[in-house]
N, C-alpha and C positions, 0 to 999 in steps of 0.2 A: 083586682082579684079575678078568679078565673075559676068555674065549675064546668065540670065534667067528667071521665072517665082519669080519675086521680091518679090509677098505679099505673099510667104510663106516664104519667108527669108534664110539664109543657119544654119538652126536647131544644124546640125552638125558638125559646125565649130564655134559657139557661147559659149559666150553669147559677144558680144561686147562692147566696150568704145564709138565706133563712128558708125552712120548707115547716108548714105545720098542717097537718092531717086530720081532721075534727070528723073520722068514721073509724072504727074499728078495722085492721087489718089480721089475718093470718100470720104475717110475716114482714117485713121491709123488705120493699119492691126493690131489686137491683135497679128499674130505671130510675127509682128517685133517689138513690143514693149516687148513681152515676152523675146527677145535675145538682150534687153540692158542690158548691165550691172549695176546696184544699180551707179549711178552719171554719167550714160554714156548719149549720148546725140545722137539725130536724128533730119536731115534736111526734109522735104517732103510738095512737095505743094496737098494742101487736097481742094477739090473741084468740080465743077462739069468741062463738059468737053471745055466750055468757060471761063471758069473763076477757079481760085486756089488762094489760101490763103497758104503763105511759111509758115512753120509753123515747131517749133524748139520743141521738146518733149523729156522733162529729166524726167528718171526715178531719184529720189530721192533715199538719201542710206537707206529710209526706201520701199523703191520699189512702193512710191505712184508716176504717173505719171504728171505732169508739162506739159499744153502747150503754149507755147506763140507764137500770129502771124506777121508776119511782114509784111503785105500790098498784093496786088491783082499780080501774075501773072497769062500764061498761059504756058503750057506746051503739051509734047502730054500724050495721055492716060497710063496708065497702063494697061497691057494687063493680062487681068483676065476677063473667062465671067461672073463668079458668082459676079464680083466684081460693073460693070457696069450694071447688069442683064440681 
């Protein structure tokens, strides 16, 4: 397992099967979605910073991207400034 600056993902140990995100983000980062693997699948609550949507994001084995939500949490931030502005 691996802590750090999470929305740029770990580039160079990719591309993965599984990605799960245990901070609140704004949005789904292109570079974690670029280091799924074609049917791989990511957990992440996307949201602002009182309110997140869990929300599951499979890239297909044609590399188009799938999201589906699954109801309201709250979490703490993702720590990025570009990310929150």
């Amino acid at each position: 397992s691996f802590m750090g600056m999470v929305i740029w993902g770990l580039p160079n140990f990719g591309p993965f099967d599984r990605i799960i995100v245990t901070a609140g983000a704004p949005f789904v980062p292109e570079p974690l979605k670029d280091q799924l693997k074609p049917g791989g699948l990511m957990v992440i609550p996307v949201g602002d910073t009182n309110n997140q949507v869990m929300t599951t994001v499979k890239k297909q084995n044609d590399s188009k991207i799938q999201n589906t939500e699954h109801g309201d949490f709250i979490f703490v931030p993702l720590l990025d400034n570009k990310a929150w502005g």
